[in-house]
C-alpha positions in Angstrom: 58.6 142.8 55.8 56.9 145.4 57.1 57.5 144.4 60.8 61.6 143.5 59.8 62.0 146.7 58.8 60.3 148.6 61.8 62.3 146.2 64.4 65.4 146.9 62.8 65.1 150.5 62.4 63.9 150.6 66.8 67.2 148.4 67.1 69.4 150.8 65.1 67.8 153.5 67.4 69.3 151.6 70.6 72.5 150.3 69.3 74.2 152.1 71.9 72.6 151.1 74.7 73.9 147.5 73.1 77.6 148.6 72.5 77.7 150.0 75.6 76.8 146.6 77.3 79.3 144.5 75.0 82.2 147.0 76.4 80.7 146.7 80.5 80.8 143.1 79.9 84.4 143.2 77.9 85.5 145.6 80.8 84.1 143.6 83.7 85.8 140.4 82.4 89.5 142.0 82.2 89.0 143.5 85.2 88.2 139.6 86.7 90.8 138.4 84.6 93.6 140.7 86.0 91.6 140.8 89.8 91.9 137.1 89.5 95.2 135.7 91.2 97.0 134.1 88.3 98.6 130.7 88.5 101.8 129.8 86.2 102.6 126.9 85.4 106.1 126.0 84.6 106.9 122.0 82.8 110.4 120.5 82.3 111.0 117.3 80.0 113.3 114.4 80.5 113.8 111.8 79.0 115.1 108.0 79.5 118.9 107.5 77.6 120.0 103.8 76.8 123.2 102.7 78.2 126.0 104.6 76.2 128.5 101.4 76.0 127.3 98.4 74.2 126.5 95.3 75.9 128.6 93.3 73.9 131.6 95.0 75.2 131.0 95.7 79.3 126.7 95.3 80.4 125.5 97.3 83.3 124.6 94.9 86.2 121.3 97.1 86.9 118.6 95.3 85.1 115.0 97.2 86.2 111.8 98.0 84.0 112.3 101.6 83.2 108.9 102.0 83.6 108.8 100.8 87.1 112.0 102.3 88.2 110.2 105.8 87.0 107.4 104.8 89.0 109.5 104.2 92.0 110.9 107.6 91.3 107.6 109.1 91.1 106.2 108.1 94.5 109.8 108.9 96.3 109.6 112.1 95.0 106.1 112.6 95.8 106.4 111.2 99.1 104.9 113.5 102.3 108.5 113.3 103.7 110.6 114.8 100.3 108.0 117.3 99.5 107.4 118.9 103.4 111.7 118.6 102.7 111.4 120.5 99.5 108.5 123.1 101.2 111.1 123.8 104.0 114.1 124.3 102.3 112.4 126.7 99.6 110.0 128.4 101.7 106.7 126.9 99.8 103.6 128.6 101.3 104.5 130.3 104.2 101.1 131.3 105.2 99.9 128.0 106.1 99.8 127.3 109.5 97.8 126.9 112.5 96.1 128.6 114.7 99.3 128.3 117.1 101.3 129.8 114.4 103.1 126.3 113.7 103.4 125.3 110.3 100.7 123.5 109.2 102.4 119.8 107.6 99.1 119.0 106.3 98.1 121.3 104.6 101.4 122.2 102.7 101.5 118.7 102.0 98.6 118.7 100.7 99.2 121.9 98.8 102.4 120.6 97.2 100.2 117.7 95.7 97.7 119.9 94.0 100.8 121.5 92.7 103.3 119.2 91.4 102.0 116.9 88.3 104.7 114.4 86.9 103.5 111.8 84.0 105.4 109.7 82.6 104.8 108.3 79.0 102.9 105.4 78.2 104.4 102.4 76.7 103.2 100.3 73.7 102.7 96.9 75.6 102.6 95.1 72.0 105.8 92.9 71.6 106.2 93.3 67.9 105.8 97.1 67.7 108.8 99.3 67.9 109.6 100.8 71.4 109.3 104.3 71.7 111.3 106.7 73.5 110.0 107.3 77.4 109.0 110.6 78.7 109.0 112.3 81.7 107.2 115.6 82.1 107.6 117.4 85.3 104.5 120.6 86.1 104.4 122.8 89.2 102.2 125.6 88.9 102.4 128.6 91.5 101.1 132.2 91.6 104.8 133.4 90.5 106.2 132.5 87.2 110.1 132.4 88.6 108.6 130.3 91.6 107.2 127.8 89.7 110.2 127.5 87.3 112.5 127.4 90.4 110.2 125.1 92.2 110.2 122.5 88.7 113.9 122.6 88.4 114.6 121.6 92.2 111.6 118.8 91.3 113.9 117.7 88.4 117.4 117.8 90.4 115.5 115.2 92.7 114.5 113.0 90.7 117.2 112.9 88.6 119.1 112.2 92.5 116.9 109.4 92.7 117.6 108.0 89.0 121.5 108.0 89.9 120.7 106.9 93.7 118.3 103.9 92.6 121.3 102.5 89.6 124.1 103.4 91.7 122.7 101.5 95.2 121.6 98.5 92.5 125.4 98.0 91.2 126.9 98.3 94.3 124.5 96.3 96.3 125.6 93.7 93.3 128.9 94.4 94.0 129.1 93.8 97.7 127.5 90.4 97.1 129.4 89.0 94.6 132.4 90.0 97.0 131.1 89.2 100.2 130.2 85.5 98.4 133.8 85.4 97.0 135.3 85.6 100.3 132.6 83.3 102.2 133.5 81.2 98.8 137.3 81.4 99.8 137.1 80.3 103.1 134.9 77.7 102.7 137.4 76.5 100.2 140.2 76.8 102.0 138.3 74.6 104.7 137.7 72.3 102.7 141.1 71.8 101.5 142.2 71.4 105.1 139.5 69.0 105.4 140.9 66.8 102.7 144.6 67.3 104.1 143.3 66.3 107.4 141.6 63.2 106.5 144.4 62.2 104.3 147.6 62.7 107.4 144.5 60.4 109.5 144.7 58.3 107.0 147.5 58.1 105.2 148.2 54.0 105.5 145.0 53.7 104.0 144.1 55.8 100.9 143.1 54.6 97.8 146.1 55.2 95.7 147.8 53.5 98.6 146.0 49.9 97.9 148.9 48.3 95.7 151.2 48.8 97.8 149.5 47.7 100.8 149.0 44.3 98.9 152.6 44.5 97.9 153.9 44.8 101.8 151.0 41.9 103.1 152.5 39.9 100.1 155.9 40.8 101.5 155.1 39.9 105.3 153.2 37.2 104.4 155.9 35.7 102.6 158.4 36.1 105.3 156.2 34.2 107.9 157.9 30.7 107.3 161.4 32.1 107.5 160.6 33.8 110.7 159.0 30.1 112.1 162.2 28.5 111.1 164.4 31.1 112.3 162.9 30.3 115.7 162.3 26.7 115.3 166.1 26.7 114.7 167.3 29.3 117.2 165.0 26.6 120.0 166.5 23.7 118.4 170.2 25.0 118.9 169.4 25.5 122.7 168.5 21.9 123.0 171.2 20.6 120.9 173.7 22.4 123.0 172.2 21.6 126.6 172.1 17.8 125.6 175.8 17.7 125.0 176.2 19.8 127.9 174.1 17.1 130.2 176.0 14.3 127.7 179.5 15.5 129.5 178.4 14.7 132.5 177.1 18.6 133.4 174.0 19.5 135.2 173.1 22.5 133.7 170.7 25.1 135.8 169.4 27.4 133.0 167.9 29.7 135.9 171.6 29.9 137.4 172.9 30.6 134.0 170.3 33.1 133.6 168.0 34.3 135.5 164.2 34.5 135.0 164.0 38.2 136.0 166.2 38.8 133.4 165.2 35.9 130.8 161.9 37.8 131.1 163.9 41.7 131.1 165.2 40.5 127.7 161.9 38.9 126.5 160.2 42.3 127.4 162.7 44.5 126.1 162.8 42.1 122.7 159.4 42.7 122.5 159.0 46.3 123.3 161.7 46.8 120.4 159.8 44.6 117.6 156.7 46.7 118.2 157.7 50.1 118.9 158.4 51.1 115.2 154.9 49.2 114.5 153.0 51.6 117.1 152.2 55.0 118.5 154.3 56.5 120.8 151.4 57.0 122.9 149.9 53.3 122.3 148.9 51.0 125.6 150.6 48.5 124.7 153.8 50.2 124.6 153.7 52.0 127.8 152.2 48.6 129.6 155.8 47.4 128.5 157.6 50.0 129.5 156.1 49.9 133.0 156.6 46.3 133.2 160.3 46.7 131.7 160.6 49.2 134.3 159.4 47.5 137.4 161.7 44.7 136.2 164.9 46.6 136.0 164.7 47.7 139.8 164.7 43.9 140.4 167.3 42.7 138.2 170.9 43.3 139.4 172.6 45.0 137.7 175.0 44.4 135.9 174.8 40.2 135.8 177.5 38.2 136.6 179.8 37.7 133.9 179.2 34.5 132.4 181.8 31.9 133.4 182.4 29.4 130.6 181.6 29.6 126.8 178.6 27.5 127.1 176.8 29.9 129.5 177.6 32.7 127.3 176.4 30.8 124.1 173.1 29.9 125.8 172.8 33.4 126.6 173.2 34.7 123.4 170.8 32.0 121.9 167.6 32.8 124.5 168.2 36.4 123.3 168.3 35.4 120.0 165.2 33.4 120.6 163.2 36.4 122.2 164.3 38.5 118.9 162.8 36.0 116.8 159.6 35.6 118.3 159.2 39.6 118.8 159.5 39.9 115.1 157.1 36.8 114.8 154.9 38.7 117.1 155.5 41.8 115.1 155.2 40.6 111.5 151.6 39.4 113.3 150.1 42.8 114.1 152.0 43.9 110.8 149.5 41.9 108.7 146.6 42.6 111.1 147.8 46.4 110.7 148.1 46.1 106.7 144.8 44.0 106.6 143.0 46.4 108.7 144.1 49.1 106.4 142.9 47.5 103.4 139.6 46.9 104.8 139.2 50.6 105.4 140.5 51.7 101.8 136.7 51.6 100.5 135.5 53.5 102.9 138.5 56.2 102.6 137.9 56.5 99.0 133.9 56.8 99.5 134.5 59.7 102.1 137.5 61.1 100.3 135.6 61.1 97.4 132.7 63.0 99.3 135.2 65.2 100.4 137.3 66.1 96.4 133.3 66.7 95.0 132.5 68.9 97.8 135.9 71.0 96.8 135.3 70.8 93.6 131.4 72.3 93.8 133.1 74.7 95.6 135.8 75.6 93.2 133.2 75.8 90.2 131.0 78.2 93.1 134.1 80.5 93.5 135.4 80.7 90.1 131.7 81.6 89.2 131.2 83.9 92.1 134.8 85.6 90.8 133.8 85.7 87.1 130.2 87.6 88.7 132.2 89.8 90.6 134.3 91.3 87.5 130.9 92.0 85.9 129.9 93.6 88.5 132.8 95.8 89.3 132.6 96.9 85.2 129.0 97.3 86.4 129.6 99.5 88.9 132.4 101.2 87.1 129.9 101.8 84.4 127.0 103.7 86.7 129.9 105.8 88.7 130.8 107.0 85.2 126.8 107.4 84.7 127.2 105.7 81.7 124.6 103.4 81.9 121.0 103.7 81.0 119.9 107.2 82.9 117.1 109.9 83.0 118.1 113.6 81.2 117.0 116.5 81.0 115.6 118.2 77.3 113.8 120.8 78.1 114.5 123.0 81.4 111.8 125.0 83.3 111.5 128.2 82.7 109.3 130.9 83.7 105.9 131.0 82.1 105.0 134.2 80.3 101.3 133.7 80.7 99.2 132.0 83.5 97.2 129.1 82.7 94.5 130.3 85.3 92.7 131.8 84.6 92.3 132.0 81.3 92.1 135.9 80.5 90.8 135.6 77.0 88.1 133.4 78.1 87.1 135.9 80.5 86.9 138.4 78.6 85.1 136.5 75.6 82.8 135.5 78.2 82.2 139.3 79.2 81.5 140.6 75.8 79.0 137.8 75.5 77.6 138.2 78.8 77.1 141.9 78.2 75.5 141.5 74.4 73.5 138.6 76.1 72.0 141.5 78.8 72.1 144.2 76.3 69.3 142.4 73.6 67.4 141.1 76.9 67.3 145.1 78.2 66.6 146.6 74.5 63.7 143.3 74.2 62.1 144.2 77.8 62.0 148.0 77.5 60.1 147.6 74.1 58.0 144.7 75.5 57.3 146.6 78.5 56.5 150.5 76.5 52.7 151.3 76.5 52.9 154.0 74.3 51.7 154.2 70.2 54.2 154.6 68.0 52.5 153.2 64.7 49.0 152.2 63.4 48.9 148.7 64.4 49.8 149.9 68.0 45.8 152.0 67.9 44.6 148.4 66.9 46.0 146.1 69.0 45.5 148.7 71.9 42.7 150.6 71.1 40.9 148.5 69.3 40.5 151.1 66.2 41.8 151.3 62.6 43.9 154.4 61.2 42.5 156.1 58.3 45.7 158.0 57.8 49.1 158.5 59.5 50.7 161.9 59.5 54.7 161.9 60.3 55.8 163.4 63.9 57.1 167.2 63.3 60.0 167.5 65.9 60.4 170.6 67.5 63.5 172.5 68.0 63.9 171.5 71.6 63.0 167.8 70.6 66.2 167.9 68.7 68.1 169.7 71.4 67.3 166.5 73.6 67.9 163.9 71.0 71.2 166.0 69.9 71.7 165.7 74.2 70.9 162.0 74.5 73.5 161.3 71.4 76.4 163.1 73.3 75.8 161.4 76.2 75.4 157.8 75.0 78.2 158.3 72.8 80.1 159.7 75.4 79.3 156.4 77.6 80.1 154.0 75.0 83.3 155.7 73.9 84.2 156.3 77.6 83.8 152.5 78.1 85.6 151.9 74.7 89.0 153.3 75.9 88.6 151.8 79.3 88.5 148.6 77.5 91.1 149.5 75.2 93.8 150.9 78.5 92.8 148.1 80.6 93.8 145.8 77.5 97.2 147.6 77.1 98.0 148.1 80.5 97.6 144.6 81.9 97.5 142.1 78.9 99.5 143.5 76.1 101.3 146.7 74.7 98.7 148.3 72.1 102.4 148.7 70.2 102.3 144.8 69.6 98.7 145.4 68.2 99.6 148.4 65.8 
């Protein structure tokens, strides 16, 4: 108790040397914390919106994670090429630069990304829990407060660029598409129906809904064969009949006199040529080997005949041509049935290709009415993000200047100053006491000396021991309170009005 009482009363004795210390140290770390260049940091908040017009009623077309789209947004914004944009137009550290004097890229790059900070909020990744609201916070700190805020808000305006640039390229990429495939949709439909009016003017004598009455005519030619047979068979019989009476009377008849073979076989030809022609193409061998034979036989014929000079030569006249009609439209009703049974042969195969044809029009019908249907949705799509009324990043809280710095941290320093200085104001007190010599109480003659004290008799100051404790007072209380209103201006002057205090 004894020993408490005598290191308390030689602590009391060098409190000052103590304060004065804590105040150094209090002093020294405002002086770092204002000598320090301060660095603000200015934050703005955004947040993601949901689309503002049901989906029931008109959906966006843009349909993107929100947390990868803001991830997109991040690394576009953060990108070397928009943040050396960004440094340029707002004259971001100036002084960096090489030793040409050309502005070093680099290094402001490099700059900007210790600068800028942007997090975005985590999502719950649990499919039964409740999805909350996503975040954006946007940081830039700089060594001026208005800087930093100026710098933050031109950080927002981008990427709130990039929010409406990202939805706004999606719906309209959408809605180029869908219109680009409606008119490769178009045409290839209107092809197709040309394809299907082509095939059926090819073949029109042979479609499928043609096939009854193809029947119907071969039924119809079919049936008129024997007539036709007869007709001829008559036609040759009446010849016969009337150049046997002629010979009968006693009359030589000369059928080439009558008529001539050149033009027997003029008429024969020309029979011919007019049973077929409604039967063929204008442009069909056939009919133009007729006409040249027709032809070559008209420059041989004289024209016109010698008029027939009796009844009978006329008669047998008429009858040949007769006979020449019939067996044209024998010949005729021939190829007819060949025609009509060649027809109906190629009915299956029509109806398998036209068939082909109709499904191909009609996938492509169902493709364009689709493609039509996609492009309304995405014109209400697009209508939607030009109005920004989709699902978009905004802005809660704007950046505004910082008041205070967040480095460094002012109170800290100075906290860690007053500790710092009691710290080396109890080591200096502890070494000059462990370092005095001198006897200042009886155990001091034993531990030293090696004696015991019988008696102690108090110390009897004289006057001019008092004058030079009265001295050393003044001038240690003078030092402390010297450092106690340095403290207490430095304080006022660089942290905070002493009128806020009192």
């Amino acid at each position: 108790m004894r020993e408490l009482r005598f290191y308390a009363a030689l602590f009391a004795r060098r409190i000052h040397w103590l304060l004065l210390a804590v105040l150094l140290g209090a002093l020294v770390g405002l002086a770092a914390g204002r000598m320090i260049t301060p660095i603000y940091e200015a934050k703005a908040l955004l947040v993601v919106e949901g689309d503002r017009i049901p989906d029931g009623l008109a959906a966006s077309t843009v349909r993107t994670d929100t947390n990868a789209k803001l991830q997109v947004i991040r690394k576009r914004v953060l990108s070397r090429e928009s943040l050396l944009d960004m440094a340029r137009r707002m004259a971001l550290f100036p002084d960096l630069r090489t030793e040409s004097g050309a502005r070093n890229a680099d290094a402001v790059f490099e700059a900007l990304q210790n600068s800028v900070e942007i997090e975005i909020s985590e999502q719950s990744k649990s499919r039964s829990a409740p999805k909350d609201a996503t975040f954006m916070t946007v940081s830039f700190r700089a060594g001026a407060p208005a800087r930093a805020a100026r710098v933050a808000n031109e950080l927002v305006t981008r990427i709130l660029k990039e929010d409406s640039d990202i939805r706004t390229k999606a719906a309209r990429d959408t809605l180029d598409f869908f219109s680009r495939e409606v008119d490769r949709l178009e045409a290839e439909l209107a092809k197709s129906s040309s394809a299907m009016l082509q095939f059926k003017q090819e073949n029109g004598d042979a479609l499928p809904e043609e096939l009854p009455l193809l029947r119907d005519r071969l039924a119809a030619v079919q049936a008129g064969t024997e007539s036709r047979l007869a007709h001829v068979n008559e036609t040759e019989t009446e010849i016969d009949r009337l150049v046997r009476l002629r010979e009968a009377a006693g009359r030589v008849v000369d059928r080439d006199a009558i008529y001539p073979p050149a033009a027997r076989e003029l008429s024969r030809l020309e029979a011919q040529r007019d049973a077929l022609k409604p039967l063929l193409p204008a442009d069909d061998a056939r009919l133009a080997a007729l006409g040249a034979q027709i032809q070559e036989l008209s420059q041989q014929v004289e024209l016109p005949l010698p008029k027939a000079k009796s009844a009978f030569e006329s008669r047998l006249c008429e009858l040949t041509d007769t006979l020449f009609v019939a067996q044209a439209a024998g010949d005729a009703a021939d190829l007819k049935i060949a025609q009509l049974r060649e027809a109906i042969a190629k009915v299956p195969a029509n109806a398998s290709a036209l068939e082909a044809l109709r499904r191909d029009h009609d996938n492509l019908a169902d493709q364009y009415d689709s493609a039509v249907k996609a492009r309304a949705v995405a014109e209400t799509g697009d209508t939607i993000e030009s109005l920004a009324k989709g699902e978009k990043l905004t802005v809660i809280d704007q950046a505004v200047a910082p008041g205070e710095p967040v480095k460094p941290n002012r109170k800290t320093l100075a906290l860690a100053g007053v500790g710092v200085g009691l710290l080396l104001g109890l080591v200096a007190i502890a070494l000059r006491e462990l370092l005095s010599t001198g006897i200042r109480r009886p155990e001091d003659l034993q531990r030293h000396l090696g004696i015991s004290a019988f008696a102690t008799l108090p110390y009897l100051s004289t006057p001019e021991d008092m004058r030079r404790r009265r001295r050393k007072v003044l001038v240690s209380g003078s030092m402390v309170g010297a450092a106690f209103v340095a403290v207490v201006v430095l304080f006022g002057a660089f942290y905070m009005p002493l009128d806020r205090l009192f």
